[in-house]
C-alpha positions in Angstrom: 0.0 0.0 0.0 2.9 2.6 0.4 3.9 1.5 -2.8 1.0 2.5 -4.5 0.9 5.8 -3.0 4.2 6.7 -3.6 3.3 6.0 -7.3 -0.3 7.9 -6.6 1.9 10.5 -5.8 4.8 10.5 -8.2 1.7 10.6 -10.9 -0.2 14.1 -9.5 3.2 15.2 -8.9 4.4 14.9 -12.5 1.0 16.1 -14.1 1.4 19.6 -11.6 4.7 19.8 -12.9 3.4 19.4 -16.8 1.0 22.2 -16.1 3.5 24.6 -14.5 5.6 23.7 -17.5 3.1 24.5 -20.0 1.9 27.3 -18.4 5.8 28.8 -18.7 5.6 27.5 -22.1 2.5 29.5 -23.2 4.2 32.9 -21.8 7.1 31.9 -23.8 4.9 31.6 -27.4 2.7 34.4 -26.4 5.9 37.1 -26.4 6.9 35.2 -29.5 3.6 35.7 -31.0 3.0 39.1 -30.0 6.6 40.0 -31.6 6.1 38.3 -34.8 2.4 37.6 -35.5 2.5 40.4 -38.5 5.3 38.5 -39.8 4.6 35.3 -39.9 1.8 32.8 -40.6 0.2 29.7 -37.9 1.8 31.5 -34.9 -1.6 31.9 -33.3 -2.2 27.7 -33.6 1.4 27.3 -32.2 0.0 29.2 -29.2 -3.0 27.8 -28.8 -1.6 24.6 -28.6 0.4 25.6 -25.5 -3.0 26.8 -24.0 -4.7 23.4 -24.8 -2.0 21.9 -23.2 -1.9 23.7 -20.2 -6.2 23.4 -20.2 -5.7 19.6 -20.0 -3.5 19.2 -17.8 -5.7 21.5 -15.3 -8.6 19.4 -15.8 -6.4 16.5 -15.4 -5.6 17.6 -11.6 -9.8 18.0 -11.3 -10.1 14.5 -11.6 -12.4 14.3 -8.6 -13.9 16.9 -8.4 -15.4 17.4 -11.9 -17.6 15.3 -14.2 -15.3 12.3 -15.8 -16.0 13.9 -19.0 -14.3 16.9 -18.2 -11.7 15.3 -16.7 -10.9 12.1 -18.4 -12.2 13.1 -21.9 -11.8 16.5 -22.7 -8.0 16.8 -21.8 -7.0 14.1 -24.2 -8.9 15.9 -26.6 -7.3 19.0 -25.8 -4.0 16.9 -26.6 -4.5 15.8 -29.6 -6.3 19.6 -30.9 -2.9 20.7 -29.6 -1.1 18.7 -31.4 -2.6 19.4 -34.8 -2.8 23.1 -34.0 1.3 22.9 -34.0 0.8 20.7 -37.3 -1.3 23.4 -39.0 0.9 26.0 -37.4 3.6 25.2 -39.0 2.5 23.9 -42.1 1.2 27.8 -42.3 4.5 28.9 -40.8 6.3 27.2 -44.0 3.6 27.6 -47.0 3.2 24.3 -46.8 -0.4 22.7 -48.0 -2.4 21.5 -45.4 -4.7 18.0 -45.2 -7.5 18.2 -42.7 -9.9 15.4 -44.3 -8.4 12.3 -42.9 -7.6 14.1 -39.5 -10.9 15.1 -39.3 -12.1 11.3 -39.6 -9.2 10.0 -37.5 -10.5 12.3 -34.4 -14.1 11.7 -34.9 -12.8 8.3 -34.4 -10.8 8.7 -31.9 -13.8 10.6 -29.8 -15.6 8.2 -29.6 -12.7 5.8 -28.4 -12.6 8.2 -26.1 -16.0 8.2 -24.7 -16.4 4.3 -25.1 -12.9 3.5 -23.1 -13.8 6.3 -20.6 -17.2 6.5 -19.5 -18.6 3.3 -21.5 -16.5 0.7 -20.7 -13.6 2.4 -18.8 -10.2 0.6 -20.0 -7.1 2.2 -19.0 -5.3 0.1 -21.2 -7.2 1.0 -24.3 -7.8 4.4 -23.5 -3.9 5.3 -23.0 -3.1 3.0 -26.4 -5.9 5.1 -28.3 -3.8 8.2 -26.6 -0.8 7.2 -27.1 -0.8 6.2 -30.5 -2.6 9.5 -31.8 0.5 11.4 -30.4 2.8 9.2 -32.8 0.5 9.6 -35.5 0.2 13.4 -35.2 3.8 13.9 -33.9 4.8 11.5 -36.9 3.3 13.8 -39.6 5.3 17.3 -37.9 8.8 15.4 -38.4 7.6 14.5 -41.3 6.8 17.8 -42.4 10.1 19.8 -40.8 12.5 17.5 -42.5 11.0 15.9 -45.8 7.8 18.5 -46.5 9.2 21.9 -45.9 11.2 24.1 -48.7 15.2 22.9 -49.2 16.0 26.5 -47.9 14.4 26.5 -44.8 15.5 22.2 -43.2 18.4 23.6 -41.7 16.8 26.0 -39.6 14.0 23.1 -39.4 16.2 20.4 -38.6 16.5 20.6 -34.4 12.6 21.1 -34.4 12.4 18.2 -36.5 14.6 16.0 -34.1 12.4 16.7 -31.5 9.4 15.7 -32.9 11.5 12.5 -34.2 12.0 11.9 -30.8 8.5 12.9 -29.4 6.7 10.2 -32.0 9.4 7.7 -30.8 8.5 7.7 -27.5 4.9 7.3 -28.3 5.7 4.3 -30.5 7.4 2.5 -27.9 4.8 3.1 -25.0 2.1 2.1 -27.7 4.2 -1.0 -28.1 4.1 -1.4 -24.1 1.1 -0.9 -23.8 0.1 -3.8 -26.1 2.6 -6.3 -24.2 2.3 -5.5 -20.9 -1.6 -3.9 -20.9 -2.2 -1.8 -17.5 -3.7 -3.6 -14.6 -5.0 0.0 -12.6 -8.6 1.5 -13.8 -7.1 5.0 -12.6 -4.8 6.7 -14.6 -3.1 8.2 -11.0 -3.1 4.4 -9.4 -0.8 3.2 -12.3 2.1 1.5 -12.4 5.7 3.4 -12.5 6.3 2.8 -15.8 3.5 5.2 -16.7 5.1 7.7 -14.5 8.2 7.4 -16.7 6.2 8.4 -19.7 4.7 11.5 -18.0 8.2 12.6 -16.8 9.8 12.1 -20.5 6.2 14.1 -21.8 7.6 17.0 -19.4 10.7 16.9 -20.8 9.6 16.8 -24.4 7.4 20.0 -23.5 10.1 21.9 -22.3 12.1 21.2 -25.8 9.3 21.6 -27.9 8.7 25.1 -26.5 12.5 25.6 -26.9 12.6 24.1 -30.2 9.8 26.2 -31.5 11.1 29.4 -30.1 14.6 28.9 -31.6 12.8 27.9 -34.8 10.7 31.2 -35.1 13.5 33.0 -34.0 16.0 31.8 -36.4 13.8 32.3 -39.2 13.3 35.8 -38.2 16.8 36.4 -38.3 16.8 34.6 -41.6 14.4 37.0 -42.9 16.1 40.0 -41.1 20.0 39.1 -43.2 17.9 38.2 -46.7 16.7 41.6 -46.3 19.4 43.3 -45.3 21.3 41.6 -48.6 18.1 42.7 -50.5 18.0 46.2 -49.0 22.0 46.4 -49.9 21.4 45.0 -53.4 18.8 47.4 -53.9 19.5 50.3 -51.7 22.8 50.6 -54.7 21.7 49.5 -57.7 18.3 50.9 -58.6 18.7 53.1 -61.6 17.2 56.1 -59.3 19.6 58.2 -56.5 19.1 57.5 -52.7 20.4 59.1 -49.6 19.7 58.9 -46.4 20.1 62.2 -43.5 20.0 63.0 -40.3 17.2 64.6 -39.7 18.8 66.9 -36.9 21.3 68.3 -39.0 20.7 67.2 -42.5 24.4 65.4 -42.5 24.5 63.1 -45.2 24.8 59.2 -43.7 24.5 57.1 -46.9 24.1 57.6 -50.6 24.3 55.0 -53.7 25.5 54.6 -57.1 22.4 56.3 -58.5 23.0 59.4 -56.3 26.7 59.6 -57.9 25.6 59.2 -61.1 22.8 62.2 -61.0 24.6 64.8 -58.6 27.7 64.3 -60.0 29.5 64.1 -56.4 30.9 60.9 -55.2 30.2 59.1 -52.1 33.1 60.3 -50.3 32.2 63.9 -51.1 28.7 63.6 -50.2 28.7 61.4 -46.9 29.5 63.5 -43.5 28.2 66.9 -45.5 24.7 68.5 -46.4 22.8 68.5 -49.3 22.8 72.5 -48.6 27.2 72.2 -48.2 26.9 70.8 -51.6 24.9 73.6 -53.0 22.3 70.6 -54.9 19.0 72.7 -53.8 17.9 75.2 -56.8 15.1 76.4 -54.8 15.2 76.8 -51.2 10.9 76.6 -51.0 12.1 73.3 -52.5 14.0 72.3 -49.4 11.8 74.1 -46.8 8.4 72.5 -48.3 10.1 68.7 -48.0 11.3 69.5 -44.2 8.0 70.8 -43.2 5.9 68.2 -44.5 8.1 65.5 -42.8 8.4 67.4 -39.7 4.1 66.7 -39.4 4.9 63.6 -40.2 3.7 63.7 -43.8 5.3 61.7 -46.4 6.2 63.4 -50.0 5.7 61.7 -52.8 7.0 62.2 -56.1 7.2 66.3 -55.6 8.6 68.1 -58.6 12.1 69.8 -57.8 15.1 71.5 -59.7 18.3 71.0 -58.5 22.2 71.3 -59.4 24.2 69.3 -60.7 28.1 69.5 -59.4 29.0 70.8 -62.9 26.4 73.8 -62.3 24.1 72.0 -64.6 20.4 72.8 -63.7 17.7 69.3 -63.7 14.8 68.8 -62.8 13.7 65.5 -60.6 10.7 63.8 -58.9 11.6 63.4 -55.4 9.7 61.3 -52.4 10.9 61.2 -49.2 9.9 59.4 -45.5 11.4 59.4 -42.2 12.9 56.0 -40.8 14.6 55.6 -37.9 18.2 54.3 -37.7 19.7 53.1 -34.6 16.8 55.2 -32.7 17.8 58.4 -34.6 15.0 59.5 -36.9 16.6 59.9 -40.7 15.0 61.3 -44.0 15.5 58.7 -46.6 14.8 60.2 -50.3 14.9 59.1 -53.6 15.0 61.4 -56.9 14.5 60.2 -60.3 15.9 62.3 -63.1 12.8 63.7 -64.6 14.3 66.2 -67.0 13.9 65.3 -70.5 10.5 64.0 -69.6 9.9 67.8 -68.6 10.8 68.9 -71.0 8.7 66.8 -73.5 5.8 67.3 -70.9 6.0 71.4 -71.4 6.6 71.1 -75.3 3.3 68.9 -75.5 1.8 71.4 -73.2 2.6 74.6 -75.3 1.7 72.3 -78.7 -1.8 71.4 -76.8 -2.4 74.5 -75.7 -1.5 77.1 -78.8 -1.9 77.1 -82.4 0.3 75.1 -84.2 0.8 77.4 -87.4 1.1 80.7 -85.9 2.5 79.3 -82.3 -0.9 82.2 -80.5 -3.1 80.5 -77.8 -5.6 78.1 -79.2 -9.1 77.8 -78.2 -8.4 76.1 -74.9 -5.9 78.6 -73.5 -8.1 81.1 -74.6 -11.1 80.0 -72.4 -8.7 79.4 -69.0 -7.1 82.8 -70.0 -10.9 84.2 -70.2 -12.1 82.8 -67.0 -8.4 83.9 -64.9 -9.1 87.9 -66.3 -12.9 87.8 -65.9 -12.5 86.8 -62.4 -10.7 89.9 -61.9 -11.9 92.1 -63.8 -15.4 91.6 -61.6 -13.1 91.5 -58.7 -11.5 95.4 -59.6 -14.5 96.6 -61.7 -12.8 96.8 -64.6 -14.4 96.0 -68.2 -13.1 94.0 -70.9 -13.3 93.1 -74.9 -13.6 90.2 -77.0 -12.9 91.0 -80.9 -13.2 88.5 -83.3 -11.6 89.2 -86.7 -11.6 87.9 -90.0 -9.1 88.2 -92.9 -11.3 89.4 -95.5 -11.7 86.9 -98.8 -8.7 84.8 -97.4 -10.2 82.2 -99.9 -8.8 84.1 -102.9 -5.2 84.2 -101.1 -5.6 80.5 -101.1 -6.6 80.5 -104.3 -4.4 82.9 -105.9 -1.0 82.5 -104.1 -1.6 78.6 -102.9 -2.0 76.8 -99.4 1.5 77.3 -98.1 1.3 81.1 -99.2 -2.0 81.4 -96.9 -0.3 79.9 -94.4 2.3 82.4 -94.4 -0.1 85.1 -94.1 -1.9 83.8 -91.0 1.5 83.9 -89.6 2.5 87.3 -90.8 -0.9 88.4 -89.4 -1.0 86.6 -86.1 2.9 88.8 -85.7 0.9 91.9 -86.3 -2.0 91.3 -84.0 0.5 90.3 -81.0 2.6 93.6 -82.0 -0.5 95.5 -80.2 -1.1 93.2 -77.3 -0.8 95.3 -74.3 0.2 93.5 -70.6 -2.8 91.1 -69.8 -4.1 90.8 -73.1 -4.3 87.4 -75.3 -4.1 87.4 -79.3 -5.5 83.6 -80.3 -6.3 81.9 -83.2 -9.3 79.6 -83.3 -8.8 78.3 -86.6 -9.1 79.3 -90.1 -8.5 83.2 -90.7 -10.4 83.9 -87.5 -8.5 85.6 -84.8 -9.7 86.4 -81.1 -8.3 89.2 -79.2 -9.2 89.7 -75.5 -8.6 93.5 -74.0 -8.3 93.6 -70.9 -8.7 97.1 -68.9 -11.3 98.8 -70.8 -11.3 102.0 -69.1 -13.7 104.0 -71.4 -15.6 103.7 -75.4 -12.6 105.7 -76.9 -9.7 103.5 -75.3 -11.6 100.7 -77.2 -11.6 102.7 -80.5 -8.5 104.0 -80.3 -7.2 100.2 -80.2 -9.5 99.3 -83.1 -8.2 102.3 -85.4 -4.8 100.9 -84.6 -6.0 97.3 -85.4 -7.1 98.5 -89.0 -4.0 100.8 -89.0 -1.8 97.7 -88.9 -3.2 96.1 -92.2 -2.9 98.9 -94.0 0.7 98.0 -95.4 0.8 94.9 -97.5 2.3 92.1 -96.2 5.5 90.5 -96.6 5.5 86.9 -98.1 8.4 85.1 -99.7 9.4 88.7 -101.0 5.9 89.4 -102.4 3.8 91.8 -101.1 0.1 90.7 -100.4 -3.0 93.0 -99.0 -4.7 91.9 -96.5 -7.3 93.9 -95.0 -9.0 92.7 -91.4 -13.3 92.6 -90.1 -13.7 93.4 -86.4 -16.6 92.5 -84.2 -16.8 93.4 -80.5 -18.7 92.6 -77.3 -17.9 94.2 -74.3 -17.7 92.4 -70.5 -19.6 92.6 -68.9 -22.3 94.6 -70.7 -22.9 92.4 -73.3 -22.7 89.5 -70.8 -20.3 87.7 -68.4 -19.7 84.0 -70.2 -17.2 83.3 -72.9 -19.6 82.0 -75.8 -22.4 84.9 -75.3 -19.3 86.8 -75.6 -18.0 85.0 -78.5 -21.4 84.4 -80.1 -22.4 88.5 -79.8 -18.9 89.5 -81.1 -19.2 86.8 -84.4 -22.3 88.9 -85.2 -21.1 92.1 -84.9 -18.3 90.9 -87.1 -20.6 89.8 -89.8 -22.2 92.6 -89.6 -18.9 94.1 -91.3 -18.2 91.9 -93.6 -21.8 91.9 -95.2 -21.4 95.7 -95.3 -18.0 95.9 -97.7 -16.1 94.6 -95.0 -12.5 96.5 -93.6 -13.9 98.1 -90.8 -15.0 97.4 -87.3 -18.6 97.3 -85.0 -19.5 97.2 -81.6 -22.2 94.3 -80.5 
């Protein structure tokens, strides 16, 4: 009778010390967790597993004083959902595919093993094989997995993990094979013999290394991850095709730049690093400078804002520049990048001035025409000042055409475009809307005699034949005019009101001038 309850004992005794063990154990993954659950996958299951540990054993020490169910059931559940939950963990952990169909048959079996061997028919013997034998199964599959299913790259930092589990499905075969040969002769898994206890104390051990194992396995594939991007960083941080440099945001010293930088300032790393981009005279514009500091100091990002800056030969370009604020070594840094932008500039501003003015004569077209309009009539009814749209027409431009040829008429829209922009005053827009018609827009109207004295000048200026390939061409001009905002305030009644004042002319003998 001592005997048996030095083994009753040695049994409660172990289990406590499984539960305090697991309980360290779940403290352990939930730092780990907590660190690195953004990073990677399955370390929630790898947790709850610890917890479902921990759970069972509890219940295991309520044996007693709780429903068998809840005490001789549920906990061996728990085991086995832990077990799989490390399974699925890692499989997650690794990218590897998962297979829950014949687990999900295997514990709906073993369930009801479970409840037959427990509360049924209790059979210690069975029960613990069942047990026992769903460890080495599971257990089985998670070596498996660490050194046959995972990715060539990642087995070595697998491989001590794996071993573990090697060893954990091991023990589990053997006491499977005990318990077939030498079945249990206790009903009560704390009455049994001492060779169960052995098992429960190599179980604790095998806890404590795979909560080690584990750790050290997440761990070194963090550090895996934190060296292959550091090498990708390095690889790209100097040979992107754009410049990079990184500051001190305290004093704008220069910590790091790369090839890219080199190449587009013209100053090499040794000049550049331990200076400031304002020592090195780079900044064109020092709004440029002050709007980028600003914005980070609110802790704004900028993104691909437009800047010109100097090259070390003196040479002005223009770039696209985004910029963010890391921290290095606890010291907050401006990291930016600049991507030589100029000839795409200056293609972007030649198709602006080609979209925006006539291609012939090179005056505003149409569309500049109408934002020009709207930018003068909005102050013009801001200062109470009046202005004019006149719309001219070469008169019987046809026969030019006809007489002289296309590229002739050509030249004389371009000749006459020159002559109309001779008079522009300071706010005033000459455009050319197609055709022979012309648009001038006055602005600063001050009285009805300003406004004739500019049309008498208009007519004036036609008066001497034009100069064409040395051959001298008459041209006379029709003017119509609407005045803002007496005649109205919008662009087409404008337009509209001038064109009939302008037709007015030409269908009585044309080479004059008339007011809407």
């Amino acid at each position: 009778m001592r005997k048996g309850r030095q083994v009753d004992m040695d049994m409660k005794t172990l289990v406590l010390c499984n539960l305090i063990i697991n309980l360290v154990n779940v403290c352990g993954l939930a730092i780990v967790w907590r660190q690195n659950r953004k990073v990677f996958a399955g370390l929630q299951l790898l947790l709850l597993d610890m917890v479902l540990q921990a759970t069972g054993f509890l219940l295991l020490l309520l044996r007693g004083t709780l429903p068998d169910v809840l005490t001789m059931v549920v906990p061996n559940l728990f085991f086995i959902i832990g077990a799989l939950c490390v399974l699925y963990g890692l499989e997650q952990f690794f990218g590897a595919k998962s297979r829950y169909g014949l687990h999900i048959v295997l514990m709906a079996c073993y369930t009801v093993a479970l409840v037959y061997t427990s509360l049924i028919r209790p059979n210690l013997g069975l029960r613990e094989t069942c047990i026992a034998f769903m460890i080495f199964f599971v257990t089985a599959q998670i070596a498996w997995l660490l050194c046959r299913r995972v990715e060539t790259s990642f087995r070595k930092i697998a491989g001590f993990t794996g071993l573990v589990f090697i060893a954990y499905a091991s023990l589990n075969l053997i006491r499977v094979g005990l318990l077939i040969a030498f079945p249990p002769q206790a009903s009560d898994f704390f009455k049994s013999y001492a060779l169960d206890a052995f098992f429960v104390a190599a179980y604790l051990c095998l806890s404590v290394l795979v909560a080690m194992s584990l750790i050290l396995l997440i761990n070194r594939r963090l550090l895996e991850e934190v060296l292959f991007q550091k090498e990708k960083y390095q690889i790209s941080f100097h040979q992107v095709p754009y410049a990079i440099l990184l500051t001190k945001m305290a004093d704008g010293e220069i910590v790091e730049v790369n090839e890219g930088f080199e190449q587009l300032s013209g100053f090499s790393k040794e000049e550049a690093v331990g200076r400031t981009t304002i020592g090195l005279n780079i900044w064109l514009r020092e709004q440029d400078r002050a709007f980028v500091v600003t914005e980070l100091a609110k802790g704004n990002r900028v993104h691909e804002h437009m800047i010109a800056f100097r090259h070390k030969s003196g040479q002005v370009l223009k770039g696209s520049m985004s910029s963010s604020v890391v921290n290095i070594k606890d010291e907050p840094c401006m990291l930016t990048t600049v991507s030589d932008v100029t000839q795409q500039a200056q293609l972007n501003d030649r198709l602006q001035e080609m979209a925006m003015h006539d291609g012939l004569t090179g005056l505003p077209n149409r569309s500049l025409f109408y934002d020009r309009f709207e930018q003068a009539a909005a102050n013009a009814l801001r200062e109470g000042k009046k202005m004019a749209i006149l719309s001219m027409d070469l008169d019987a431009f046809k026969a030019i055409n006809d007489d002289y040829g296309h590229p002739i008429g050509d030249r004389v829209l371009v000749e006459a475009g020159k002559r109309l922009s001779g008079l522009m005053r300071k706010g005033d827009t000459v455009a050319r809307f197609g055709g022979d018609e012309f648009i001038f827009l006055v602005w600063d109207v001050p009285d009805r005699q300003a406004l004739l004295s500019l049309l008498e000048r208009i007519m004036g200026s036609f008066t001497a034949p034009l100069s064409v390939d040395q051959q001298l061409i008459q041209v006379s001009i029709s003017v119509g005019v609407a005045v803002f905002p007496e005649d109205g305030k919008e662009i087409d009644v404008l337009l509209r009101k001038s064109d009939q004042a302008m037709y007015r002319v030409k269908d009585t003998g044309k080479k004059n001038y008339a007011t809407y």
